[in-house]
N, CA, C and O atoms as a Tinker XYZ file with bonds, in Angstrom:
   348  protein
     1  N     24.004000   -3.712000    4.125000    73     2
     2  CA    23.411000   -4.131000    5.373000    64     1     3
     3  C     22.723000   -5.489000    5.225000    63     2     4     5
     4  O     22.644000   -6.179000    6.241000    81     3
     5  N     22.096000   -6.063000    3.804000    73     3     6
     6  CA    21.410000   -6.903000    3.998000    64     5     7
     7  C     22.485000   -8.094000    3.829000    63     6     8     9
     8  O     22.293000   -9.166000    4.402000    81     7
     9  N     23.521000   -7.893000    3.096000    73     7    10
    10  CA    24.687000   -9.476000    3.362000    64     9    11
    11  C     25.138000   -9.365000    4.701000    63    10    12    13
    12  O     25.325000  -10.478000    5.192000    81    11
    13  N     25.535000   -7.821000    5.957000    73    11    14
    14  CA    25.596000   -8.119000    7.045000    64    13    15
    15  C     24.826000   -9.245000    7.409000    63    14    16    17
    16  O     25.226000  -10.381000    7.662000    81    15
    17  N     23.375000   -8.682000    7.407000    73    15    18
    18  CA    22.185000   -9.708000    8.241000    64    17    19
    19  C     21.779000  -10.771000    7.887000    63    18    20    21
    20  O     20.677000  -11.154000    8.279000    81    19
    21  N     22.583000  -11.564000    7.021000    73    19    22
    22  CA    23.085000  -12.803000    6.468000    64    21    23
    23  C     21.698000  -12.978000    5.663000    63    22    24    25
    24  O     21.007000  -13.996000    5.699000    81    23
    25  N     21.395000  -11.740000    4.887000    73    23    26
    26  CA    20.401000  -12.318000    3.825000    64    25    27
    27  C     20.537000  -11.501000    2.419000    63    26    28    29
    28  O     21.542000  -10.870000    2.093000    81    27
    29  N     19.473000  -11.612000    1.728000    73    27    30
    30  CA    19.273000  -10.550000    0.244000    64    29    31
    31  C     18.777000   -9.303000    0.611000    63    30    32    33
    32  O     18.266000   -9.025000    1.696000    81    31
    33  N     18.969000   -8.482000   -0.446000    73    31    34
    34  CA    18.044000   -7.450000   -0.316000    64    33    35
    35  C     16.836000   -7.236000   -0.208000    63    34    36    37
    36  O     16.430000   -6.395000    0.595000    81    35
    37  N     15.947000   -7.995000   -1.041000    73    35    38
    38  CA    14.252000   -8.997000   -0.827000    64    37    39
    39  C     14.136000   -9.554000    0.508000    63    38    40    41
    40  O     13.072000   -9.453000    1.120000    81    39
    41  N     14.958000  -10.026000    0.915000    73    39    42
    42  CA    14.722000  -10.660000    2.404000    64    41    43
    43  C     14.960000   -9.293000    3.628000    63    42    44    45
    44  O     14.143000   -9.149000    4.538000    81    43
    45  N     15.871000   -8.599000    3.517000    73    43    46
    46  CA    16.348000   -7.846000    4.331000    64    45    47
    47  C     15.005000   -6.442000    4.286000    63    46    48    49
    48  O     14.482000   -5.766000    5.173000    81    47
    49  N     14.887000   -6.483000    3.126000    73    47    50
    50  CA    13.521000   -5.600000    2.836000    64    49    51
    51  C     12.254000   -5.863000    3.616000    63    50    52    53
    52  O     11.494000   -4.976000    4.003000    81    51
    53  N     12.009000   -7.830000    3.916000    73    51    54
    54  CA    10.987000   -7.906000    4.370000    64    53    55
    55  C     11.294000   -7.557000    5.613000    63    54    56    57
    56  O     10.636000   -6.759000    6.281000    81    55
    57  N     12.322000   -8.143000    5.988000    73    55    58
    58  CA    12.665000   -7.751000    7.627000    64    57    59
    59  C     12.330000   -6.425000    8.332000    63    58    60    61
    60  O     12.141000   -6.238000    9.534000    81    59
    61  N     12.299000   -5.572000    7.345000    73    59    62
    62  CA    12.007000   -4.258000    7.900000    64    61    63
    63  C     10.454000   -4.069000    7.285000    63    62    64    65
    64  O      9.780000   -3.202000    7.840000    81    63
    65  N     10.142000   -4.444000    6.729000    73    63    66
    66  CA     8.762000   -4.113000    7.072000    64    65    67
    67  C      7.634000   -4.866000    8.472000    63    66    68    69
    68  O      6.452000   -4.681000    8.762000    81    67
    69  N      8.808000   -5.808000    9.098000    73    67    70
    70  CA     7.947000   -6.041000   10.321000    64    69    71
    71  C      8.701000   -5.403000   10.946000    63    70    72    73
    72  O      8.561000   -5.972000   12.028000    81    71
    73  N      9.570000   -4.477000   11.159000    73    71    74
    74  CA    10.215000   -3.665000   12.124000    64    73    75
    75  C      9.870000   -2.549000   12.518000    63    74    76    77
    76  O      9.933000   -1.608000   11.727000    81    75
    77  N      9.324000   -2.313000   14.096000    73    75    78
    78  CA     9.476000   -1.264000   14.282000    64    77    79
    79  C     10.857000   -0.207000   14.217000    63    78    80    81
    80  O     12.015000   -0.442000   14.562000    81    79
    81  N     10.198000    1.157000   13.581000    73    79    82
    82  CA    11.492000    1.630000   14.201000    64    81    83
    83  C     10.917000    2.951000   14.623000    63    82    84    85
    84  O      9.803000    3.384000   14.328000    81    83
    85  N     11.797000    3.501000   15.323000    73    83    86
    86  CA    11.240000    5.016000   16.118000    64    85    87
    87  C     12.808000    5.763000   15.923000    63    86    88    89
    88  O     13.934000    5.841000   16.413000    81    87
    89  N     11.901000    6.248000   14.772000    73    87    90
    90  CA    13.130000    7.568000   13.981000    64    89    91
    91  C     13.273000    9.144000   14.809000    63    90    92    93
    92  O     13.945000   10.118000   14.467000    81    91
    93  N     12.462000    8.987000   15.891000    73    91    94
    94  CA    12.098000   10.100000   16.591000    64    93    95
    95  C     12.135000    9.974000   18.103000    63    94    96    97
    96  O     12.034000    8.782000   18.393000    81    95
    97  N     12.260000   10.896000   19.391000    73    95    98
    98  CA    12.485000   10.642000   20.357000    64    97    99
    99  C     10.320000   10.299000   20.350000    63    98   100   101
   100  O      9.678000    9.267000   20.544000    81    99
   101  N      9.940000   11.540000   20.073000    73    99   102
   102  CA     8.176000   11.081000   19.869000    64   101   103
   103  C      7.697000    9.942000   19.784000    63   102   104   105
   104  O      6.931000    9.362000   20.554000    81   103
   105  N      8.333000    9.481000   18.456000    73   103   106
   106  CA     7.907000    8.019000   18.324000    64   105   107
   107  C      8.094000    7.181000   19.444000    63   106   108   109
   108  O      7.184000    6.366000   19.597000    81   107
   109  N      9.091000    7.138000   20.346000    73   107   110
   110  CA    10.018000    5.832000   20.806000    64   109   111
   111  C      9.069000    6.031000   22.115000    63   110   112   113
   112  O      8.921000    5.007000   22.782000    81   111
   113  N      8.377000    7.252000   22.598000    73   111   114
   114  CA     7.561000    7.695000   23.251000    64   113   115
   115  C      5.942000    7.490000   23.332000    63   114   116   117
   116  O      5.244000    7.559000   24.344000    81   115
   117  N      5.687000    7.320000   22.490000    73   115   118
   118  CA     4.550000    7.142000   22.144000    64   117   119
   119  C      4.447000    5.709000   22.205000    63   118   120   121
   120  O      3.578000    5.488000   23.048000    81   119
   121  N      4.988000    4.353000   21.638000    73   119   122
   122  CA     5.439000    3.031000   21.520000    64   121   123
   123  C      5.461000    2.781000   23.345000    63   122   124   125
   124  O      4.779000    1.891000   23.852000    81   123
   125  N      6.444000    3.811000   24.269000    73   123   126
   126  CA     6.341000    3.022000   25.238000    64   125   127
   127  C      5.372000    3.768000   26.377000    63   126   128   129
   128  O      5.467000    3.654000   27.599000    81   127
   129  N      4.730000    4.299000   25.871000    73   127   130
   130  CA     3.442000    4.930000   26.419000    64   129   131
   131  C      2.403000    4.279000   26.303000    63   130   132   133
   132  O      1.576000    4.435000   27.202000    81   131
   133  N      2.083000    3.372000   25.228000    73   131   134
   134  CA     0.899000    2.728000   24.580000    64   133   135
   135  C      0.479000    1.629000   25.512000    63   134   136   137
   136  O      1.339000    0.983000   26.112000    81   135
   137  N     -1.229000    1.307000   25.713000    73   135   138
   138  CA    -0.984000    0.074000   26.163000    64   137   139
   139  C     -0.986000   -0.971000   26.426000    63   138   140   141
   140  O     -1.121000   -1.719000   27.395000    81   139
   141  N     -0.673000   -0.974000   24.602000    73   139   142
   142  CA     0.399000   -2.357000   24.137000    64   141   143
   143  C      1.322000   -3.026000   24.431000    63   142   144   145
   144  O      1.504000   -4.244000   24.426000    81   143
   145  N      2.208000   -1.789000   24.821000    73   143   146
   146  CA     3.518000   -1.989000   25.185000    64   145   147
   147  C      3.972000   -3.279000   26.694000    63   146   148   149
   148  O      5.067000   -3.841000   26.734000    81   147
   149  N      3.272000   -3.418000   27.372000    73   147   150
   150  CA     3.584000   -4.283000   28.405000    64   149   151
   151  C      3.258000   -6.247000   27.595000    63   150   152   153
   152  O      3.812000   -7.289000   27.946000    81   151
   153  N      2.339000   -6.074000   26.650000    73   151   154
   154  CA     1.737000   -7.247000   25.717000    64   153   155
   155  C      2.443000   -7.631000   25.151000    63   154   156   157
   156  O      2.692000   -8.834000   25.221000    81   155
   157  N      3.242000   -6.649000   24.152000    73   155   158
   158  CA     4.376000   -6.807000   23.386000    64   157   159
   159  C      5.382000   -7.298000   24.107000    63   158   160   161
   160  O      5.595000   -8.502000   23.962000    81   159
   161  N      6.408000   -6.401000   25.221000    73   159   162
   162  CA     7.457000   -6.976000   26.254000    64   161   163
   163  C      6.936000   -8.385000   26.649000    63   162   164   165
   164  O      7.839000   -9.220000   26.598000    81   163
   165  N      5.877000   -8.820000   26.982000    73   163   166
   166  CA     5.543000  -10.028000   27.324000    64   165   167
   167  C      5.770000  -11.312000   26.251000    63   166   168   169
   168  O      5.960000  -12.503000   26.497000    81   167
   169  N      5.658000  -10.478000   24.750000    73   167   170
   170  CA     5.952000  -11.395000   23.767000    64   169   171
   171  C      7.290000  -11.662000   23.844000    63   170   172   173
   172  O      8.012000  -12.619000   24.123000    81   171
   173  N      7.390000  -10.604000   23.536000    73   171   174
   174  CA     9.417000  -10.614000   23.227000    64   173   175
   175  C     10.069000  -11.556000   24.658000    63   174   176   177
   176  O     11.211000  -11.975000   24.470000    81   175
   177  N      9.490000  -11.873000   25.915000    73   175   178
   178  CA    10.358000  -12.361000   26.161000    64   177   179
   179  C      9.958000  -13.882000   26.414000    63   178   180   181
   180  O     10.630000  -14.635000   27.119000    81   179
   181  N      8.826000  -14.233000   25.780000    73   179   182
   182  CA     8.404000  -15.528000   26.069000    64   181   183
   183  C      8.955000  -16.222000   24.604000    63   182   184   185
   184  O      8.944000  -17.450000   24.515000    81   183
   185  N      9.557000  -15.181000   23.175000    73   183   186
   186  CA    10.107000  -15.993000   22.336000    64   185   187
   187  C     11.155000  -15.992000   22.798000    63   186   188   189
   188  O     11.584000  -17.112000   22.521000    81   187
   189  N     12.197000  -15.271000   23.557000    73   187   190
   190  CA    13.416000  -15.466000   24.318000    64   189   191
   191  C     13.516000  -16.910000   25.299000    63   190   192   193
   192  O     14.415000  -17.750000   25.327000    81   191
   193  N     12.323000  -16.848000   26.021000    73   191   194
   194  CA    12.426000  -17.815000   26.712000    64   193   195
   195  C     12.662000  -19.333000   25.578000    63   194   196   197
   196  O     13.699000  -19.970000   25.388000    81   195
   197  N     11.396000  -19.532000   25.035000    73   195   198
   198  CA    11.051000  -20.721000   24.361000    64   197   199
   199  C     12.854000  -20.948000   23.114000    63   198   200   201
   200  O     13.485000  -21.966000   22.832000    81   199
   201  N     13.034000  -19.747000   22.790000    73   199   202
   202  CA    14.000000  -19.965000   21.828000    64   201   203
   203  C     15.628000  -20.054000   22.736000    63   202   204   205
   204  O     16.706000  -20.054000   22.142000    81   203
   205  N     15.497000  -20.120000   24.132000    73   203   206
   206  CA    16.663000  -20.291000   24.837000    64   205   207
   207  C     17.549000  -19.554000   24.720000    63   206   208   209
   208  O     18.662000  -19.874000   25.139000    81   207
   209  N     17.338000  -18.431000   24.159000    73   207   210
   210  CA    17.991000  -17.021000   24.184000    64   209   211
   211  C     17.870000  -15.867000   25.727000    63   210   212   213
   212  O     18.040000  -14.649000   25.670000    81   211
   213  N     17.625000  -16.458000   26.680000    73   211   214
   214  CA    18.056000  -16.313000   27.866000    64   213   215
   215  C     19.059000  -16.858000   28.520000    63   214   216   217
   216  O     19.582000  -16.417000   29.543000    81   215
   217  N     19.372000  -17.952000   27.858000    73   215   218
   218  CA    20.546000  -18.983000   28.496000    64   217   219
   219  C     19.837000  -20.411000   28.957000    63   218   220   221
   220  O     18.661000  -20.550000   29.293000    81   219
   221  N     20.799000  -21.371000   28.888000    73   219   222
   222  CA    20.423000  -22.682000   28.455000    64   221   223
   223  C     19.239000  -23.482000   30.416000    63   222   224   225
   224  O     18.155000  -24.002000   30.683000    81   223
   225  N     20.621000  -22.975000   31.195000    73   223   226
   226  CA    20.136000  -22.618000   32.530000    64   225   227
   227  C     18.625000  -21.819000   33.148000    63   226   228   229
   228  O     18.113000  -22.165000   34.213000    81   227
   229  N     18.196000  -20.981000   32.478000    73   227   230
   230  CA    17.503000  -20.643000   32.848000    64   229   231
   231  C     15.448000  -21.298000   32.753000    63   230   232   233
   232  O     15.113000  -22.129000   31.909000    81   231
   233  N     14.515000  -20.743000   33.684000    73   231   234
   234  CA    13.907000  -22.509000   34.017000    64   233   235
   235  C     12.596000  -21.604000   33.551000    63   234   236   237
   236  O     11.637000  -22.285000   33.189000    81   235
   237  N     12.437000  -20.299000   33.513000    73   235   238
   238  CA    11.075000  -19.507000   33.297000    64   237   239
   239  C     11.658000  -18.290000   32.635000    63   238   240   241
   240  O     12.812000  -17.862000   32.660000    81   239
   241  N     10.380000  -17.755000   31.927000    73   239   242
   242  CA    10.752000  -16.552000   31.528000    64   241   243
   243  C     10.525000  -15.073000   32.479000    63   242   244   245
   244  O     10.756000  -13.911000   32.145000    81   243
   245  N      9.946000  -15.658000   33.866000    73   243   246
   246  CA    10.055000  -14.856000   34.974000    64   245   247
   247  C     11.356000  -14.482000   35.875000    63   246   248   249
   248  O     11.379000  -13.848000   36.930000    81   247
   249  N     12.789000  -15.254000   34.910000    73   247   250
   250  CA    14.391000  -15.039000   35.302000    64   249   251
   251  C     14.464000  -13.806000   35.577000    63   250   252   253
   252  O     14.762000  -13.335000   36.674000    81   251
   253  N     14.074000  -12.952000   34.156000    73   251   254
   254  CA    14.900000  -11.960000   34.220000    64   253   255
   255  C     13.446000  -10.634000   34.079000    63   254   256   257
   256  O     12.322000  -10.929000   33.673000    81   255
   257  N     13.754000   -9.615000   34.403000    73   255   258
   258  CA    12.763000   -8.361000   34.487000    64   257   259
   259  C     12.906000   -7.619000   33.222000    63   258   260   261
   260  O     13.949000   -7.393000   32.608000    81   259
   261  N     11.551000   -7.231000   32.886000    73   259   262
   262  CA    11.716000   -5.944000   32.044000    64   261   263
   263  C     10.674000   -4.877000   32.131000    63   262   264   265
   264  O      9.548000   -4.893000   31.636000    81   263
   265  N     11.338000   -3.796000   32.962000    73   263   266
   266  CA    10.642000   -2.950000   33.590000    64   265   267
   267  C     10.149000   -1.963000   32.710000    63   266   268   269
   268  O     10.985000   -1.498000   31.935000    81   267
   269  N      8.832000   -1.466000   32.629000    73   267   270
   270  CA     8.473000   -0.430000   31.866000    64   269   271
   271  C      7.629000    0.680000   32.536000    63   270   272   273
   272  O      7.460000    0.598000   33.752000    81   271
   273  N      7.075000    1.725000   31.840000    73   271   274
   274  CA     6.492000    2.671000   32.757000    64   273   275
   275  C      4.947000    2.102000   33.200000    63   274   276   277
   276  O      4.091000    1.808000   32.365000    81   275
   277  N      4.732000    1.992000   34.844000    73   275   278
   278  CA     3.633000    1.420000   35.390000    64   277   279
   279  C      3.788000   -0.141000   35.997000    63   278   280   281
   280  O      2.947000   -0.524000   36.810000    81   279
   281  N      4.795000   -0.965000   35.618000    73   279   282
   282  CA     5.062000   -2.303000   35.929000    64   281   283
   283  C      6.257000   -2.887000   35.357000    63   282   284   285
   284  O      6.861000   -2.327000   34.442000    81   283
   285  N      6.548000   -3.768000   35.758000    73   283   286
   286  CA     7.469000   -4.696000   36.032000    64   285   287
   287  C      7.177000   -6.646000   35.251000    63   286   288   289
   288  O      6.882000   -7.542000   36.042000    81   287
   289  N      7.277000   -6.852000   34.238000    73   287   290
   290  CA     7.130000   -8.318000   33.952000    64   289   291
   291  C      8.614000   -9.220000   34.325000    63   290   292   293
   292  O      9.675000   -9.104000   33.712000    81   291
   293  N      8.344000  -10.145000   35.516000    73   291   294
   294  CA     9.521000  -10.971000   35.454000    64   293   295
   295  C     10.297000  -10.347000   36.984000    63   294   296   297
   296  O     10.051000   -9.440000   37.779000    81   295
   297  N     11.145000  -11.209000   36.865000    73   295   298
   298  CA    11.635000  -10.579000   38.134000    64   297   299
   299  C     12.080000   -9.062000   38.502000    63   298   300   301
   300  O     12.849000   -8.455000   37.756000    81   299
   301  N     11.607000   -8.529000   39.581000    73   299   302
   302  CA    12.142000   -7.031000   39.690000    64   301   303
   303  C     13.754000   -6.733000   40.224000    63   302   304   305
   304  O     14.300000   -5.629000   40.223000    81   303
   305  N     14.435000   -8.201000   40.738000    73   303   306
   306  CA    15.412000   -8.192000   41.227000    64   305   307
   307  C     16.517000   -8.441000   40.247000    63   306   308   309
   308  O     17.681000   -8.649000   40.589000    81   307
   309  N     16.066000   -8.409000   38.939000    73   307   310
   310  CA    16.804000   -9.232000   38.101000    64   309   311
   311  C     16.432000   -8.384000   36.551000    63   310   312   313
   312  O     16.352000   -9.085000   35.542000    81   311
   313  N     16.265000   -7.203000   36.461000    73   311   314
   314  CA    15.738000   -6.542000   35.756000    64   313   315
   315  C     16.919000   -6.040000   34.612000    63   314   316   317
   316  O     17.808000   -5.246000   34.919000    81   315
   317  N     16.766000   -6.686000   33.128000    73   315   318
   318  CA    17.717000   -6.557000   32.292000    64   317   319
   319  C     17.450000   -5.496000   31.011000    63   318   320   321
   320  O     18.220000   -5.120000   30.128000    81   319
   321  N     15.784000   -5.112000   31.324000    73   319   322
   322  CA    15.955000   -4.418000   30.191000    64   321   323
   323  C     14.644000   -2.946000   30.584000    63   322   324   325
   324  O     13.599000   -3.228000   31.171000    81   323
   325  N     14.879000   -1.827000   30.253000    73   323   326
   326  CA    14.387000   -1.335000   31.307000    64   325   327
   327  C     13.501000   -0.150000   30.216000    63   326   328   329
   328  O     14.131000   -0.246000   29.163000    81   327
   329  N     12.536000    0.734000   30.025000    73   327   330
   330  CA    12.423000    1.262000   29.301000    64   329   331
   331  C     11.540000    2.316000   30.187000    63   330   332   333
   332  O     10.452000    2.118000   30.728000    81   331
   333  N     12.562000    3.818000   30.161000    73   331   334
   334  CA    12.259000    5.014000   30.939000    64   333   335
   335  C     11.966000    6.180000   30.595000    63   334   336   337
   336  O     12.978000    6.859000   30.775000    81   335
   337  N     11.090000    6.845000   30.172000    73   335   338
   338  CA    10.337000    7.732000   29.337000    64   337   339
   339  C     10.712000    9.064000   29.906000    63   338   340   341
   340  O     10.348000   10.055000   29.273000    81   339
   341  N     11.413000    9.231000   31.052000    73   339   342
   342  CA    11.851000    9.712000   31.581000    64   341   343
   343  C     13.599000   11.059000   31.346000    63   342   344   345
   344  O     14.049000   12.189000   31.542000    81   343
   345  N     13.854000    9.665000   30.793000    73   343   346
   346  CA    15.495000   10.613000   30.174000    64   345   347
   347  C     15.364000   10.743000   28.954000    63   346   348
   348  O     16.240000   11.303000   28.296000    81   347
């Protein structure tokens, strides 16, 4: 996995120690229950924005939505990533 992710094993090692992961439906539950969770989505998509990983076109990081439980960051009409505690 770590020559997949175009690195070493030392590198690929560090990578996962900043990774979340949610080995559990609990976990993945708890993460989008927290509330962190709207702070975080706000991160993730303002390095999307700045790193132009939204597309070259696009003018804010208010393009696109990412809806979570209680609110909405970004457009609601345009909502790409959605996280529902629900199913």
């Amino acid at each position: 996995m770590a020559k997949l992710s175009g690195t070493d094993l030392p590198g690929f090692d560090a990578q996962l120690k900043t990774t979340k992961m949610f080995y559990t439906p609990k976990d993945a539950l708890a993460f989008m229950s927290s509330p962190d969770m709207s702070k975080i989505m706000d991160l993730v998509r303002t390095f999307s924005f700045e790193h132009n990983l939204l597309g070259e076109k696009v003018k804010s990081k208010d393009a696109i939505g990412i809806s979570m439980p209680g609110t909405t960051l970004g457009s609601r009409q345009n909502v790409k990533l959605r996280f529902d505690p629900t199913t």
